[in-house]
C-alpha positions in Angstrom: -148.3 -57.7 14.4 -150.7 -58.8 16.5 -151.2 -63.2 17.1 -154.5 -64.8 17.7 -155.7 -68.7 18.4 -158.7 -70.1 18.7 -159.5 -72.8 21.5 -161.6 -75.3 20.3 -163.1 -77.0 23.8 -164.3 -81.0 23.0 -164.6 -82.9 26.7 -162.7 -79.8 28.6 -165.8 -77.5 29.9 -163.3 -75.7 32.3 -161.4 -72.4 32.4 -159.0 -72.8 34.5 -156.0 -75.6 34.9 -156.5 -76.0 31.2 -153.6 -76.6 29.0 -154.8 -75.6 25.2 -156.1 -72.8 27.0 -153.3 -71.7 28.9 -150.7 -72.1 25.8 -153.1 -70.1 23.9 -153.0 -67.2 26.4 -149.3 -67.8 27.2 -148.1 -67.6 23.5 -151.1 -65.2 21.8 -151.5 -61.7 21.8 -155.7 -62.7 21.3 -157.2 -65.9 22.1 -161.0 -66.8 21.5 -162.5 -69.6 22.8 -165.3 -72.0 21.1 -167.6 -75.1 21.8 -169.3 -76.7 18.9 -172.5 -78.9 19.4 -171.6 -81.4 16.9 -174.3 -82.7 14.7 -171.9 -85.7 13.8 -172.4 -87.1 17.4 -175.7 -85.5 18.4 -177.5 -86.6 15.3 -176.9 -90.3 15.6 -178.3 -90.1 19.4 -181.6 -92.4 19.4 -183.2 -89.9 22.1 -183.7 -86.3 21.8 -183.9 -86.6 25.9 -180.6 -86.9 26.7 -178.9 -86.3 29.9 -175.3 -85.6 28.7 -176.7 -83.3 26.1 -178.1 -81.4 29.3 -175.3 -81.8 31.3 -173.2 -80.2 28.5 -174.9 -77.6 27.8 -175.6 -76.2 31.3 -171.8 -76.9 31.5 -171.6 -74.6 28.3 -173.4 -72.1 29.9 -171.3 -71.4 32.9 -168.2 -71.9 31.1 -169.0 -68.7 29.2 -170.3 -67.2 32.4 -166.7 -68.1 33.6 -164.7 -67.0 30.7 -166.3 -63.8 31.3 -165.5 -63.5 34.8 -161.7 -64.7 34.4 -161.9 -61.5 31.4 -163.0 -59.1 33.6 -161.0 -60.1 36.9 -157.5 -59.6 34.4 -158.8 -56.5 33.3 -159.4 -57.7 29.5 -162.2 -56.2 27.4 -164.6 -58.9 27.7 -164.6 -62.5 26.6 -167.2 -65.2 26.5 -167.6 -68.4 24.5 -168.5 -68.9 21.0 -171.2 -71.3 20.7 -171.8 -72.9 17.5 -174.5 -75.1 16.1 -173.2 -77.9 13.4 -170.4 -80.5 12.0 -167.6 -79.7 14.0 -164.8 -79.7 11.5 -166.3 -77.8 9.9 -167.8 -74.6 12.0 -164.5 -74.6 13.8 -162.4 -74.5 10.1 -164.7 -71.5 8.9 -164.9 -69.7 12.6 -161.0 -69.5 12.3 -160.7 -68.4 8.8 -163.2 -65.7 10.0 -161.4 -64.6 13.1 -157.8 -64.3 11.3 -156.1 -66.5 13.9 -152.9 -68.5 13.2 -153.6 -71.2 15.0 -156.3 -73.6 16.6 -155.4 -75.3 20.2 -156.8 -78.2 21.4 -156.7 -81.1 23.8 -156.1 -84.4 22.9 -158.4 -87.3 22.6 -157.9 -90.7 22.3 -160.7 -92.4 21.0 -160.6 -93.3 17.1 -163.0 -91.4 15.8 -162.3 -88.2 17.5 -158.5 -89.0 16.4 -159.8 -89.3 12.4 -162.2 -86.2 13.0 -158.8 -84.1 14.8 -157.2 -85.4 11.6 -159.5 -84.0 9.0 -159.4 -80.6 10.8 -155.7 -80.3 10.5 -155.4 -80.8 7.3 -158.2 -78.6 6.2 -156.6 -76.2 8.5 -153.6 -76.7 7.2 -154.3 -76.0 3.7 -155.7 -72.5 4.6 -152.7 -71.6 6.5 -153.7 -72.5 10.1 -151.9 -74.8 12.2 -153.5 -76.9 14.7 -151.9 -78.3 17.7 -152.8 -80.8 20.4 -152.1 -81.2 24.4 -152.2 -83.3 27.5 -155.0 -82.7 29.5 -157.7 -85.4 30.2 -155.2 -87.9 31.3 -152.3 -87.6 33.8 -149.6 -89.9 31.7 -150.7 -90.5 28.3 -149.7 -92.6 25.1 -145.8 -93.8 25.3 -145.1 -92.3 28.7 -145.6 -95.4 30.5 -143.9 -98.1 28.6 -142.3 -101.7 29.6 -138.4 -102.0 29.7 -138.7 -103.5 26.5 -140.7 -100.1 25.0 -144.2 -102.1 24.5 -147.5 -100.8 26.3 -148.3 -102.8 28.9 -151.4 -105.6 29.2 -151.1 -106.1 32.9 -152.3 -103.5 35.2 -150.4 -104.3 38.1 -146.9 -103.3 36.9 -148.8 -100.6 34.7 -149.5 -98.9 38.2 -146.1 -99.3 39.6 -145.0 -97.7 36.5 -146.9 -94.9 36.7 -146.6 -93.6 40.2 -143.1 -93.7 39.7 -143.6 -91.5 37.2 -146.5 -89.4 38.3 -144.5 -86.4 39.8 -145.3 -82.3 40.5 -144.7 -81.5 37.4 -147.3 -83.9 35.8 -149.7 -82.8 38.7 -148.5 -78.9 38.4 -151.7 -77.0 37.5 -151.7 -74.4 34.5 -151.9 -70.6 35.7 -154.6 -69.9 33.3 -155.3 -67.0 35.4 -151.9 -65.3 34.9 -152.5 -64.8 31.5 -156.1 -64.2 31.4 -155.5 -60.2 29.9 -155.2 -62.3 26.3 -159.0 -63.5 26.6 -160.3 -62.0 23.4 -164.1 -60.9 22.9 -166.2 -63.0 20.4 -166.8 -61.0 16.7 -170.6 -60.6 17.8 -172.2 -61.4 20.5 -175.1 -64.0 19.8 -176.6 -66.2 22.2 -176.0 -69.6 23.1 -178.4 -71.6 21.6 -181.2 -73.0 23.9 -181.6 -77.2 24.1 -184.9 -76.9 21.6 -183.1 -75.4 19.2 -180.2 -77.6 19.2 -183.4 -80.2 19.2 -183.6 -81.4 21.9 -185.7 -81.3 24.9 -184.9 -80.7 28.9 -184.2 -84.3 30.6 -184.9 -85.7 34.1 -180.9 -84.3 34.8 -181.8 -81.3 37.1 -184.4 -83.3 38.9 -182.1 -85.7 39.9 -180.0 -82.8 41.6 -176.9 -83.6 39.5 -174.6 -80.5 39.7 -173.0 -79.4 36.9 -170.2 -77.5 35.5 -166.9 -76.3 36.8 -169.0 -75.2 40.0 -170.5 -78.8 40.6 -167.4 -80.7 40.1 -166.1 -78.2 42.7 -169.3 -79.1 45.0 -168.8 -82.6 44.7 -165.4 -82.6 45.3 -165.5 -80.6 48.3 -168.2 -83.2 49.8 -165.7 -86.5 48.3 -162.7 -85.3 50.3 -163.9 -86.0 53.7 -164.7 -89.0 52.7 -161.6 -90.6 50.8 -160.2 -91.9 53.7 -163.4 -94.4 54.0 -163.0 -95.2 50.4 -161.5 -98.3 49.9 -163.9 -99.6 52.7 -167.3 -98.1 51.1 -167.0 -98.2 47.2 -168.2 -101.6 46.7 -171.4 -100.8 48.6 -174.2 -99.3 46.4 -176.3 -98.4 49.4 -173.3 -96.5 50.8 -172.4 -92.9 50.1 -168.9 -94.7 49.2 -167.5 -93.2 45.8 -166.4 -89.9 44.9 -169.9 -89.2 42.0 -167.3 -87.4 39.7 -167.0 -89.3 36.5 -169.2 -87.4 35.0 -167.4 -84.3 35.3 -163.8 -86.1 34.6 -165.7 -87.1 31.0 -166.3 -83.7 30.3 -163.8 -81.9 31.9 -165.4 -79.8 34.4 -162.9 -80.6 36.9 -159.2 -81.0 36.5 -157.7 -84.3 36.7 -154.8 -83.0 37.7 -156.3 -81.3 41.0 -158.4 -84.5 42.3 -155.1 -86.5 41.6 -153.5 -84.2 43.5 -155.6 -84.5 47.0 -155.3 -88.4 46.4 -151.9 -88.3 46.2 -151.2 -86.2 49.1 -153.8 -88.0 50.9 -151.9 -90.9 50.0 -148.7 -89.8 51.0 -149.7 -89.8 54.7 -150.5 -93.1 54.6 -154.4 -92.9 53.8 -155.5 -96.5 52.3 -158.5 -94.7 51.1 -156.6 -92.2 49.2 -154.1 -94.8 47.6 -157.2 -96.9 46.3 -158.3 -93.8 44.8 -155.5 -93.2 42.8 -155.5 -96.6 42.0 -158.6 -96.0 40.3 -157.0 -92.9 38.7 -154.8 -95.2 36.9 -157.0 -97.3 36.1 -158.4 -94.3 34.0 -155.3 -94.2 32.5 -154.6 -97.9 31.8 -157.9 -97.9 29.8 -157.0 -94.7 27.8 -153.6 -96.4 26.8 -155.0 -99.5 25.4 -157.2 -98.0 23.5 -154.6 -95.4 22.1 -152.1 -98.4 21.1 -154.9 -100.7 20.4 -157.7 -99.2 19.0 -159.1 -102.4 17.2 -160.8 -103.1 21.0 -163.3 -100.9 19.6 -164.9 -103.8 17.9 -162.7 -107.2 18.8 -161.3 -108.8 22.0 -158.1 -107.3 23.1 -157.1 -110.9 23.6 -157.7 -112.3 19.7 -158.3 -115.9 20.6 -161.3 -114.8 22.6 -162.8 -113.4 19.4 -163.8 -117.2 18.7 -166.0 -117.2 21.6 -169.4 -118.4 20.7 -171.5 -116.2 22.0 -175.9 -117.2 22.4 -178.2 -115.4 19.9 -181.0 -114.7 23.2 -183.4 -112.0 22.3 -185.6 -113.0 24.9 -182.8 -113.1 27.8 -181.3 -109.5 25.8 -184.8 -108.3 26.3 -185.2 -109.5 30.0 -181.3 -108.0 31.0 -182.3 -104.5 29.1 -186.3 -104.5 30.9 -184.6 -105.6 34.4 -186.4 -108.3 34.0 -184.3 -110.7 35.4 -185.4 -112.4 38.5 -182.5 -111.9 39.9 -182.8 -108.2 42.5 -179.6 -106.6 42.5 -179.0 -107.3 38.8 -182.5 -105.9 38.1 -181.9 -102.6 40.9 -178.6 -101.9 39.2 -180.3 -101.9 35.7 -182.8 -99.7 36.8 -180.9 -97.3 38.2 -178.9 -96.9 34.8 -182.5 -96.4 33.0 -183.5 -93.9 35.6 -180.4 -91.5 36.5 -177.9 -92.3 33.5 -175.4 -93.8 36.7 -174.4 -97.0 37.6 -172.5 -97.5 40.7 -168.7 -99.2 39.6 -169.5 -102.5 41.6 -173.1 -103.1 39.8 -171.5 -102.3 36.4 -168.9 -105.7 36.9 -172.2 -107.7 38.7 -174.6 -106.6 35.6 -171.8 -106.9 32.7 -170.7 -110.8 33.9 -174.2 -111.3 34.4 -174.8 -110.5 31.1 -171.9 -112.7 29.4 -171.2 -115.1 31.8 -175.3 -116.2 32.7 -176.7 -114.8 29.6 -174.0 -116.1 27.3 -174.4 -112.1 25.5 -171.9 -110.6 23.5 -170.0 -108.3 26.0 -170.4 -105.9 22.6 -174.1 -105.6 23.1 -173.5 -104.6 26.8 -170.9 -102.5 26.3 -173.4 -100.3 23.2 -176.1 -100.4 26.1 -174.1 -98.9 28.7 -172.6 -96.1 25.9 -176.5 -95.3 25.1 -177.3 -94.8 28.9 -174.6 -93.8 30.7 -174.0 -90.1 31.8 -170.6 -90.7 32.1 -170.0 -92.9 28.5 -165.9 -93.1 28.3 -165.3 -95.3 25.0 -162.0 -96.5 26.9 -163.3 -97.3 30.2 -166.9 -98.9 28.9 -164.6 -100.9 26.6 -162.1 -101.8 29.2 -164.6 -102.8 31.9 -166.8 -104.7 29.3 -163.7 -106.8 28.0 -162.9 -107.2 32.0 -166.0 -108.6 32.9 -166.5 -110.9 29.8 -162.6 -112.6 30.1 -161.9 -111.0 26.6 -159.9 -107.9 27.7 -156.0 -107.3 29.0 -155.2 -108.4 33.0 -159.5 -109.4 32.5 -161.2 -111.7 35.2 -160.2 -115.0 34.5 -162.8 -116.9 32.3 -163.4 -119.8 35.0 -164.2 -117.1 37.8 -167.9 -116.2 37.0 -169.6 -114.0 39.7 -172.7 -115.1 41.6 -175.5 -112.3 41.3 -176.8 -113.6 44.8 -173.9 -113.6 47.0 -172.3 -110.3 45.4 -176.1 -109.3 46.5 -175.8 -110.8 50.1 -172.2 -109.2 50.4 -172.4 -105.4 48.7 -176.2 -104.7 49.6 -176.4 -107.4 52.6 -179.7 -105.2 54.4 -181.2 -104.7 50.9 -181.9 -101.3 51.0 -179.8 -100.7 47.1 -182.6 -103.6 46.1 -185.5 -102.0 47.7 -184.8 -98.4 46.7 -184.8 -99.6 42.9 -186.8 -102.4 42.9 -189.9 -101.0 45.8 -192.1 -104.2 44.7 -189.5 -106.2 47.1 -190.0 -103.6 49.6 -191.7 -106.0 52.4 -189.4 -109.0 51.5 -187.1 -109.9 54.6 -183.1 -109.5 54.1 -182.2 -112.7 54.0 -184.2 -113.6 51.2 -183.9 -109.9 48.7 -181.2 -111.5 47.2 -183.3 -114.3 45.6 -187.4 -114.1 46.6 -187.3 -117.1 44.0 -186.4 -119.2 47.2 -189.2 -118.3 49.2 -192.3 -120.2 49.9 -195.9 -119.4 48.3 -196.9 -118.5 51.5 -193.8 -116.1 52.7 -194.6 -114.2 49.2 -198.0 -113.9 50.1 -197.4 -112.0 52.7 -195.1 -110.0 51.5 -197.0 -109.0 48.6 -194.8 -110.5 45.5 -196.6 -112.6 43.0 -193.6 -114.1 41.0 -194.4 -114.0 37.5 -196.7 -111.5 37.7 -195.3 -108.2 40.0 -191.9 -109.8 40.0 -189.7 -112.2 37.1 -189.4 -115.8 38.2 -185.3 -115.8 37.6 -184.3 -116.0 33.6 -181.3 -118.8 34.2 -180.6 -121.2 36.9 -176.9 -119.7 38.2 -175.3 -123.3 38.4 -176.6 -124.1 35.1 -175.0 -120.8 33.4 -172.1 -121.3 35.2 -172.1 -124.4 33.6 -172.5 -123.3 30.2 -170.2 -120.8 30.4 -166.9 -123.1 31.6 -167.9 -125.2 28.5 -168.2 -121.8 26.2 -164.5 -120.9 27.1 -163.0 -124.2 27.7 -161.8 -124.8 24.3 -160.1 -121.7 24.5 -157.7 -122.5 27.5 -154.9 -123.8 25.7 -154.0 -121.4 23.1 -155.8 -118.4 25.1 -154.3 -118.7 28.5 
């Protein structure tokens, strides 16, 4: 008797080093493959412009293009991806029923909802005979693999790391020979074509203008241009100006690339000693660290990972909200950043820390409105990451920044952006305002704005807050908290 699975692809737009895929292949006599656009998430998105829906889809489009190559290179009888159009539960419940399989692969997610939604579908599988089964793949170590001594998660990152090199070996960093069994690619029922981004409703974003590539091809682009460069990283991520960071967390959220494969270069880079390459994979466990916590505490969702914190006070400022949100601040760098979230869907790592504590910490804004703007803008929205770097920035999270340490917007200007050219490239109003005052024109004299052209108020914000003054606020805000919270 001939076996079948389907593959139901979520945030894994790849064929190859894919592990649902490659235990379909490797245990099925047939395997189909499908991606839903799921009208669960894509009908509660406030824009019908959206970048990721864009990046997706062209994503979508050259995974079938690659299925189909992988089919013909093993000599199979073609293959391609079923594209379907709906709630996801339930296309992928009635696509299996209708193609006879036995079983539905897929890989595991960790965020709540997608763990209640993976839920529903195996029991509704279940009850019509169909089994559904779950594997690592977005993360290197996942869930309980990384425990303390005493079998608890851990809260610190520190010894999290430790932990985890020790335990991040060939085997976790092995790739799956997808291509090895690549004969067991089965051709879709009926070939129909993949739905166009008007008739899933929506309509082309400003994604290919900002010559972002895409797919398994532009992860492989970018990664080609990162490696050369990780050698340099630990000296040039902090910079926003600089060509510093590796640009792939958009394809790590959706699975174009591997994360086995870039974890692999950094940690044969980092085996030779490259500091570069070991702060990269430091980052790579970050990745993880985040992805834990939320799996073991998923109530960070919607409360402080550290409870006490939960009795912060936070300001009810619609005006300041409105000014952060407009990058309308006063305050360049803060505004730049800002602006280059509204007009790419990026925010370089450093800005995301500077604009989050300016948020909370000068602002006195709930880090939960911050952390709902970044997952409405961001190309690269991780629910585990946005959480954990929100929570960092605002005190509230596990091994957080310290409450009484409160970044200063102008001297993280003066340090990360120190010739101004992030400012001026984001914010070209400033654009004949010397270096040493970008970082606050509010300093300047009436007659040094004059000539360079900023009328403060009017062309430019005066600043929102006084810095000293916020800071001010802000020791008071957590103060009460210091004896039963730290």
């Amino acid at each position: 008797m001939t076996s079948s699975a389907l593959v139901w692809l979520r945030r894994d737009l790849r064929c190859d080093d894919h592990a649902a895929l490659y235990h379909a292949l490797r245990r099925f006599d047939r395997v189909y493959c499908a991606f839903v656009f799921d009208t669960d998430i894509l009908d509660a998105l406030p824009s019908r412009q959206d970048r990721r829906v864009d990046f997706i889809h062209a994503s979508v489009l050259e995974l079938d293009s690659g299925l189909k190559a992988l089919a013909e290179r093993s000599g199979a009888p073609g293959s391609g991806l079923i594209v379907l159009h709906g709630p996801a539960v339930d296309c992928i419940v009635q696509l299996a029923q209708k193609l006879g399989v036995q079983e539905v692969l897929v890989n595991r997610d960790y965020e709540p909802q997608a763990i209640a939604r993976d839920q529903r579908a195996a029991q509704v599988l279940q009850a019509a005979g169909i089994a559904l089964s779950a594997y690592k793949d977005q993360v290197l170590l996942e869930q309980e693999e990384v425990m303390t001594q005493q079998g608890q998660p851990y809260s610190v990152f520190t010894p999290y790391k430790r932990a985890w090199l020790q335990k991040l070996d060939a085997f976790q960093l092995k790739p799956y020979p997808v291509e090895r069994y690549a004969h067991h690619l089965a051709p879709p029922p009926c070939v129909e074509q993949i739905p166009s981004l008007q008739a899933l409703g929506f309509a082309p974003s400003n994604l290919h203008a900002l010559r972002l590539p895409t797919g398994m091809q532009g992860a492989q682009q970018l990664l080609r241009d990162f490696v050369p460069r990780m050698s340099l990283y630990h000296e040039a991520r902090d910079y926003p100006g600089r060509k510093g960071v590796s640009y792939l967390s958009v394809h790590l959220r959706f699975g174009t690339v591997s994360i086995r494969q870039v974890a692999a270069l950094a940690q044969q880079q980092s085996r030779l000693g490259d500091e570069g390459a070991q702060t990269w994979l430091s980052e790579l466990a970050w990745r993880d660290f985040y992805f834990m916590i939320l799996w073991h505490h998923p109530r960070v969702v919607r409360q402080s990972f550290r409870q006490a914190y939960d009795r912060v006070q936070w300001d009810d400022a619609p005006e300041l909200w409105q000014a952060w949100c407009e990058a309308k601040t006063g305050y360049p760098l803060v505004d730049a950043a800002m602006r280059q979230l509204h007009q790419t869907g990026y925010m370089h790592n450093r800005l995301r820390m500077v604009v989050a504590s300016f948020l909370t910490k000068d602002l006195g804004v709930d880090w939960r409105r911050g952390e709902a703007h970044f997952a409405q803008h961001l190309n690269d929205f991780d629910l585990a990451a946005n959480n954990g770097g929100w929570q960092w920035a605002a005190s509230t999270g596990c091994d957080a920044q310290p409450w009484f340490r409160i970044f200063n917007p102008v001297t993280q200007s003066q340090r990360f952006d120190p010739d101004g050219s992030f400012i001026r490239r984001y914010v070209p109003e400033l654009a004949k305002v010397p270096d040493k005052h970008i970082h606050f024109p509010a300093a300047m004299k009436p007659l040094e704005l004059q000539a360079c052209g900023v009328q403060l108020g009017q062309n430019y914000p005066l600043p929102v807050v006084d810095h000293a003054a916020a800071r001010q606020r802000t020791l008071m805000r957590f103060h009460f908290l210091r004896d039963d919270a730290d």
